[in-house]
N, C-alpha and C positions, 0 to 999 in steps of 0.2 A: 955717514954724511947725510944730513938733512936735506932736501930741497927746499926753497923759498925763494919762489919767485909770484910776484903781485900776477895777479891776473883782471886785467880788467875787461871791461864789456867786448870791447872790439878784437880783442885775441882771443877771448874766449871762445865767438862768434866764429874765428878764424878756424881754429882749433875744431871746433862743431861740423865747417865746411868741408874740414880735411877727414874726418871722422868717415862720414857722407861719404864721399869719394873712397875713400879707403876701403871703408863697408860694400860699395858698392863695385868694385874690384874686383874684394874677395870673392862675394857671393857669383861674381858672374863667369870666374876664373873655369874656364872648361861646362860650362853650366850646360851648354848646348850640342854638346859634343858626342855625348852617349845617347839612347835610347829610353825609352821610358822606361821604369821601375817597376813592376806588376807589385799590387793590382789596383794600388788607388790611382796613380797615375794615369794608365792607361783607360783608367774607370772614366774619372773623370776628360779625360782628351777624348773618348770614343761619346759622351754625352753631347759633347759640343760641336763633334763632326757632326751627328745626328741632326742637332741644331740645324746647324748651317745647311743639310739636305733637308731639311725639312721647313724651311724658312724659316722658322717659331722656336725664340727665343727666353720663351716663356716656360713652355714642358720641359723637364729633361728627361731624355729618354734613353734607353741601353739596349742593345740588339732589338730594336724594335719594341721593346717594351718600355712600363716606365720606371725611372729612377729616381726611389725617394729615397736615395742616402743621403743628399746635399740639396738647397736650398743655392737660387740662383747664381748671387753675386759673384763665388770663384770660376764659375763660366764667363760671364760679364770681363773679368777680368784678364781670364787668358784668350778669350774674343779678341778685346783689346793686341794684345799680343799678334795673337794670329794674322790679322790684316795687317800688321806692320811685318814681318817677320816670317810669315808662313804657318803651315801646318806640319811645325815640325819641333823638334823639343827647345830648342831653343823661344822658339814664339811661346809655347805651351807655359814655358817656365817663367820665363821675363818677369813677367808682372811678379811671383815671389821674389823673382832678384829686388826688383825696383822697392817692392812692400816691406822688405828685410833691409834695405839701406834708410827707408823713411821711418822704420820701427826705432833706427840706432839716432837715429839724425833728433825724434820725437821724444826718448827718452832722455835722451842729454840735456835737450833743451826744457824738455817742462821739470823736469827735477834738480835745474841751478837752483829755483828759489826756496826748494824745500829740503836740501841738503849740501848748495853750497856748489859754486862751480868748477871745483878742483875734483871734489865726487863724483859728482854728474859726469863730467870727463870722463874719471876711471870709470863708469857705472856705464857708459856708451863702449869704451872699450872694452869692458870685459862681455857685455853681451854678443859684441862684434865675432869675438875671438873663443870662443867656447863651442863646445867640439858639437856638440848638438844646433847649433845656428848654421854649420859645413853643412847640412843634411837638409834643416826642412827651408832655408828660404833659399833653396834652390831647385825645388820638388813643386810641380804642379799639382796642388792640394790645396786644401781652403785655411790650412794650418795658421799663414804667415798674416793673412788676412785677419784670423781672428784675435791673435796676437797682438796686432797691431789695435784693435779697435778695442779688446779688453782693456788693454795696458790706458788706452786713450780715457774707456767711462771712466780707471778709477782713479786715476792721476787727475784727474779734471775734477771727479769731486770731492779728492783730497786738497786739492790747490784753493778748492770752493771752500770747503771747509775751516783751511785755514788764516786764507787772507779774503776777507769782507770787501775788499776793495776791489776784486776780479769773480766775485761768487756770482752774478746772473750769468754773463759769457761761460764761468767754468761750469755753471754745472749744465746748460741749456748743451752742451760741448758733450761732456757725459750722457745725457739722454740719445742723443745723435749716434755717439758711438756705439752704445748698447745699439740702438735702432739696425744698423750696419752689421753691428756681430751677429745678431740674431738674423739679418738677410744673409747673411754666410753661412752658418752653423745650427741656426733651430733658436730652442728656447735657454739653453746654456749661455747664449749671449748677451739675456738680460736675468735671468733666475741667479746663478752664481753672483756676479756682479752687485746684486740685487742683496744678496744673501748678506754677502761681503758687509756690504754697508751697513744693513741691520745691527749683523752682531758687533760691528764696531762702534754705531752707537748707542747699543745697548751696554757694551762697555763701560764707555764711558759717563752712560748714567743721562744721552741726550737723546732718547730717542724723538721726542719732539720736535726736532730739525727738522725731522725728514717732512712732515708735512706747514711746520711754520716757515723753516727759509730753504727749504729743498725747492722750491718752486714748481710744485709738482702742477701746479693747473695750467704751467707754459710746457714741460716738459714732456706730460706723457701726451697732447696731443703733439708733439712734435716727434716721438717716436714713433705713434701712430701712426706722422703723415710717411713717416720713412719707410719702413716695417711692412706694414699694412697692404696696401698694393698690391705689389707683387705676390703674396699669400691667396688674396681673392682671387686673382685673375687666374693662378695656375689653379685654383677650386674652379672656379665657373668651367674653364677649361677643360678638366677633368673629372666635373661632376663632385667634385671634393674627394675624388678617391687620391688622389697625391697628397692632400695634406693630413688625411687619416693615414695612410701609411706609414709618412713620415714620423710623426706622433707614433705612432704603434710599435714599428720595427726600427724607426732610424733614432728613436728615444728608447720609448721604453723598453722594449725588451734588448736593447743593446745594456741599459743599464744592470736588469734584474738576472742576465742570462747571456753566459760567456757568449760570443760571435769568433766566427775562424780561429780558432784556437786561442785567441789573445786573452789570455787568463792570468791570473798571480798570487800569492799571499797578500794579506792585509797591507804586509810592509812594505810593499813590491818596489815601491817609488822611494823608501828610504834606500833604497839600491841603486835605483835607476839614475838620480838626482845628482848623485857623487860622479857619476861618471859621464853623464849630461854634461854636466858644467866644467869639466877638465877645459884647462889644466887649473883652473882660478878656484875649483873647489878644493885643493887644498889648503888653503885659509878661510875655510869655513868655520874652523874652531875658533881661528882666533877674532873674527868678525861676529860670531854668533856669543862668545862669551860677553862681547861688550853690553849685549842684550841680556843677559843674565845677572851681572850686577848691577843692573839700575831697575829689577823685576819689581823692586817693592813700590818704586814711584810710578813704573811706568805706562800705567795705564792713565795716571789723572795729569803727571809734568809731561809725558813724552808721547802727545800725540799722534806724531807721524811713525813713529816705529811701532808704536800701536795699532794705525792701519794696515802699517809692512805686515805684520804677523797675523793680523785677522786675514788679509788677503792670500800671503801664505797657507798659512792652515787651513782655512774652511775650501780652499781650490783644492787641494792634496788630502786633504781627509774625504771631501766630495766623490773623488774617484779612486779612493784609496775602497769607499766601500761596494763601489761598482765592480759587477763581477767580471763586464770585459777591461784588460787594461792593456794599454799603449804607452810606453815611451811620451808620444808627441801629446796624450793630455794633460798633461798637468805642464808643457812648457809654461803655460800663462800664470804659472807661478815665480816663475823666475826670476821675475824682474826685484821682487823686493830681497832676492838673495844678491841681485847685481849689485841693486843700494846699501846694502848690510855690508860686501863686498867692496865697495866703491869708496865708503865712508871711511872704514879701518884702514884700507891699503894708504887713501890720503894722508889718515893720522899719522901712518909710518913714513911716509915721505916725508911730511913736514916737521917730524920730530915732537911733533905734538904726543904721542901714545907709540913710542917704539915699541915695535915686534922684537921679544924676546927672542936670540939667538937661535935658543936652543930650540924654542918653536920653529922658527925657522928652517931649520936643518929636518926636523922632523917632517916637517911639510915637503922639502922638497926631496929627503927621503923615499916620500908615499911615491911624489911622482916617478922618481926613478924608478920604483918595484910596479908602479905600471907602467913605466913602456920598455921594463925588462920582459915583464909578462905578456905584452902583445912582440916583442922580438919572438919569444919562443910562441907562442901561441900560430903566428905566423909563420914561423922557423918549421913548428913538428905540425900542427894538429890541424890547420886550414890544407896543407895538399894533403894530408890523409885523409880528410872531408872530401878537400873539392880537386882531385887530381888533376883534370887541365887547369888549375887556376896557377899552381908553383907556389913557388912560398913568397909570403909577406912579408918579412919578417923586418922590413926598412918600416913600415909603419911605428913600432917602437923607437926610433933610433930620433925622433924629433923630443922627446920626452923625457927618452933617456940623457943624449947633450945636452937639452938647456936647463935641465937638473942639476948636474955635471957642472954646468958653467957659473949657472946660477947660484951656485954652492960657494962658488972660487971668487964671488962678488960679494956674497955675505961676510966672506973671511976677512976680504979689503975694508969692507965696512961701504961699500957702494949700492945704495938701495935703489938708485932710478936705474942704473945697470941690470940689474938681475928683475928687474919687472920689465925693460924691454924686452931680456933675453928671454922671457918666456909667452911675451906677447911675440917672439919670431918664432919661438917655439910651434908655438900656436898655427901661426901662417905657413909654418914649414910644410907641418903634418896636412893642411890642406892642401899645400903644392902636393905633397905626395899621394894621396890620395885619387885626387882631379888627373894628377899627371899619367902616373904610374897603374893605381888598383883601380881605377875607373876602365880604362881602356881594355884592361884586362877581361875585367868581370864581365863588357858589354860584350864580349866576344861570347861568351856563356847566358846571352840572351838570343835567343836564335830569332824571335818570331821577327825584329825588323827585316834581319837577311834573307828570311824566308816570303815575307810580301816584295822585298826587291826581285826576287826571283821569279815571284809570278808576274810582276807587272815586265820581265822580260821576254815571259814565252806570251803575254796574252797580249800585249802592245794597243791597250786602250777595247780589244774585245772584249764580250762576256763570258762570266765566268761564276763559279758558286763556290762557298768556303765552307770546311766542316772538320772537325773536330769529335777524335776518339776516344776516349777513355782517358783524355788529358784536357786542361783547358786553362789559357788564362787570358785573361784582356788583351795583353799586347797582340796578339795573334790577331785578333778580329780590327782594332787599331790600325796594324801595320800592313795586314792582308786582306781587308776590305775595303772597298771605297763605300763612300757618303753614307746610306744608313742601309749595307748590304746587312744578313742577317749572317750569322754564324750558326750552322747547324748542328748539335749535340746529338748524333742518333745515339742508341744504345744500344740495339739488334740490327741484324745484317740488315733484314725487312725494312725499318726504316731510316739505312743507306742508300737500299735499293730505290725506295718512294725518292727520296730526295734529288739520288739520278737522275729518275725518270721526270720529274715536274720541276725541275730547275735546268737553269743556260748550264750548258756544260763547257769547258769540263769543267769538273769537282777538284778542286786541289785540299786534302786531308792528310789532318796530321794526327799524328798517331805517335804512342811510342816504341821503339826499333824492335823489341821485343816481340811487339806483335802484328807486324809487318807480312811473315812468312805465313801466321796462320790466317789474314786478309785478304790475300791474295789465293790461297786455296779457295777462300770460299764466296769468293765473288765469282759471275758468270764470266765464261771464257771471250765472251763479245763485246768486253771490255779492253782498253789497253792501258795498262799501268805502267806508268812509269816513274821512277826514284828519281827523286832532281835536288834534293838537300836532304843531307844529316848532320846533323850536332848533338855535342852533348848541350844539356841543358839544367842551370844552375840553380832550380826554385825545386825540380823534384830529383834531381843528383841522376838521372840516366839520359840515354842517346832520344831523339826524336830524327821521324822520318816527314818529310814530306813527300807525298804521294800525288802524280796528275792522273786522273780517273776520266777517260773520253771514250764516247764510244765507236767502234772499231767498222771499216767498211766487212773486214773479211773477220772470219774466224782468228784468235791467236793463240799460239798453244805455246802452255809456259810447261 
């Protein structure tokens, strides 16, 4: 059964409002409720405390050093946060909730004119509802941010490009953006984007645009005026050793030279990307073939799906040949899979290009056999992994049902039916997750329980934090105040310095293994005492928290 129903401006408009809200729901559903995530989380929340004890909002800094991993703006923005909110995960996060509902609200709205407002729709929902959106716009990271402003340069100077009636506002719009992603993320903010464009008019055989009606003599100084700034200042600031590091370590040799293990084959994202986009990427065949037979025209009749796939490819081949890789780089490819996605599913709706059956069934086959496979994945091989965690094995069962149902809708011949039941699908599996594996897994994040526990034996007195042969952000986060330092000794010797020239006591965490042979070999005119253990879920064993003070009399262990 077909759908057809007229959509005019003001329902459309409607429909976009509810989108928005809905998006913005999802994303906030338990959002504030766990702890921080090590280690970019906690990275970036421990820069911005720093900030705020240091009044200067300009440096960022980490243990007292400085941190060129990121560039200002997603400080700026969980700032933001934090004064309304707190210094606490909810404040920290906010600003990706709000940035992930204005990304759905942005996409829907600029892509009615250039495929149509019943797409646009599905093309808001389905980025809404895709298993990897659960994740990052609700992560304090600069992820959602850059997201937002990529998606923004090139949608603006596709809209430029293709209707003459909005091209100075769209592309002056596009320069700003890039301006923005680049204050968030570095030089990928406007080089990628930048790339994008090129080869898509070199495509097409116009590369002359770019400097006849690109409007490049309004555009790049207005990038400049954005951009610009904040780069000098934190140079002047820093003598320019912030912005060479950046460049050095937080570009290039992140590009040229794996970082923290985050490694993969060339294909790695042909992997990643299927299962990103659950549960909507299984109709990727049938959306991607519609680009296959129109291959012979469509570079010179089919402009816009011409930029979809220059923008696709050149982002995913980009970091397909970089040697460290992540999941969250190549999200900023997304979006032209949401359109490609958005487009096809409308055509089956409205009976314009029905989805053959059989495909059909096959599609939601796939999904079945994935959330059979996280039922047992959850069922056997996470508590063999992670014994206090128990089993998961509910995480499948949002996947597996509306497969199941969605199947029993196909058979009726009811297709708005079996797209909502897997847009519930969808929402289900984040209830469960938020509800359920979230609370779980925080319990297997010790280091916030372990700063509540100091700020109740030291009640606003001083104190020193250090860290043994273990170490991760949250810890220094959740157990220091303003820009305390975290101490990494490596020899007793410079334990022992650290006793002796810092407020005592020392509370050190260590892991439980090596607790007994610590205590041998510290001086007996100290007093130790064990005040938290846990196991702990990033390196799979027990951690001890230890108070180190020292002693009026002698004590003998």
């Amino acid at each position: 059964m077909a759908v057809k129903q007229p959509l005019n401006t003001a329902r459309f408009y409607f429909l976009c409002s509810l989108l928005f809200l809905g998006a913005l729901a999802l994303f906030a559903y338990h959002s504030g409720s766990g702890s921080l995530w090590d280690i970019d989380e906690p990275n970036n929340a421990q820069a911005l405390k720093e900030m705020f004890a240091q009044h200067n909002f300009v440096v960022p800094l980490f243990n007292g050093t400085l941190r060129v991993a990121k560039p200002a703006l997603n400080y700026w923005l969980m700032w933001g946060g934090v004064e309304l909110f707190g210094m606490n995960s909810w404040g920290l996060r906010m600003g990706s909730v709000l940035v992930g509902a204005l990304f759905i609200l942005y996409l829907t709205m600029s892509t009615q004119r250039l495929i149509g407002p019943g797409p646009a729709l599905l093309t808001g929902l389905i980025a809404a509802t895709i298993l990897h959106s659960q994740i990052i716009f609700r992560a304090a990271v600069p992820d959602p941010l850059l997201i937002l402003f990529v998606s923004m340069s090139l949608i603006s100077y596709l809209r430029a490009y293709q209707f003459p009636d909005e091209r100075t506002i769209s592309i002056l719009l596009s320069y700003a953006a890039m301006a923005l992603a680049t204050l968030d993320e570095g030089p990928i903010g406007f080089l990628i984007p930048g790339l994008i464009i090129v080869v898509f008019l070199l495509l097409r055989g116009n590369l002359p645009y770019l400097w006849k009606e690109g409007r490049l003599q309004w555009g790049l100084p207005l990038f400049l005026l954005i951009a610009l700034p904040w780069y000098v200042a934190v140079g002047v600031e820093t003598h320019w050793r912030w912005d060479l590091g950046f460049l050095l370590r937080a570009n290039i040799s992140r590009y040229n030279a794996e970082m923290q293990g985050h490694r993969g084959p060339f294909f790695y994202y042909l992997l990643t990307i299927p299962l990103a986009l659950l549960p909507w990427s299984i109709f990727l065949p049938q959306a991607l073939r519609l680009l296959w037979l129109k291959r012979r025209q469509l570079i010179q009749e089919h402009p816009v799906e011409t930029f979809l796939l220059s923008w696709l490819l050149v982002w995913v081949i980009f970091f397909s040949i970089s040697a460290t890789k992540l999941p969250n780089y190549v999200w900023e490819a997304y979006p032209p899979l949401f359109m490609f996605l958005g487009v096809r599913l409308h055509q089956a709706l409205t009976g314009e290009k029905p989805l053959q059956r059989s495909g059909l069934y096959g599609s939601l086959a796939a999904l079945f056999l994935v959330g059979m496979a996280l039922v047992i994945a959850g069922a056997l091989i996470i508590p063999a992994q992670i014994p206090p965690l128990g089993s998961l094995y509910y995480l499948g069962l949002p996947y597996v049902l509306s497969a199941l149902i969605a199947m029993l809708w196909v058979w009726k011949g009811q297709i708005g039916r079996w797209l909502s039941t897997l847009t519930l699908g969808a929402a289900a599996l984040t209830f469960c997750l938020m509800t359920y594996t979230e609370p779980a897994l925080n319990v297997l994040k010790p280091s916030a329980f372990m700063g509540e526990k100091i700020r109740q034996y030291q009640d606003g007195k001083p104190y020193s934090i250090a860290a043994w042969h273990w170490f991760q952000p949250n810890f220094l986060f959740y157990a220091g105040r303003g820009n305390m330092v975290l101490h990494r000794p490596k020899q007793i010797d410079e334990l022992l310095h650290i006793l002796r020239n810092n407020p005592a006591p020392l509370y050190l965490v260590l892991p439980s293994r090596e607790v007994h042979s610590m205590r041998s070999r510290l001086p007996n005119n100290l007093t130790i005492q064990t005040i938290y253990v846990s196991y702990e879920l990033y390196n799979h064993e027990n951690l001890t928290l230890l108070r180190i003070s020292r002693a009026t009399v002698a004590v003998s262990r």
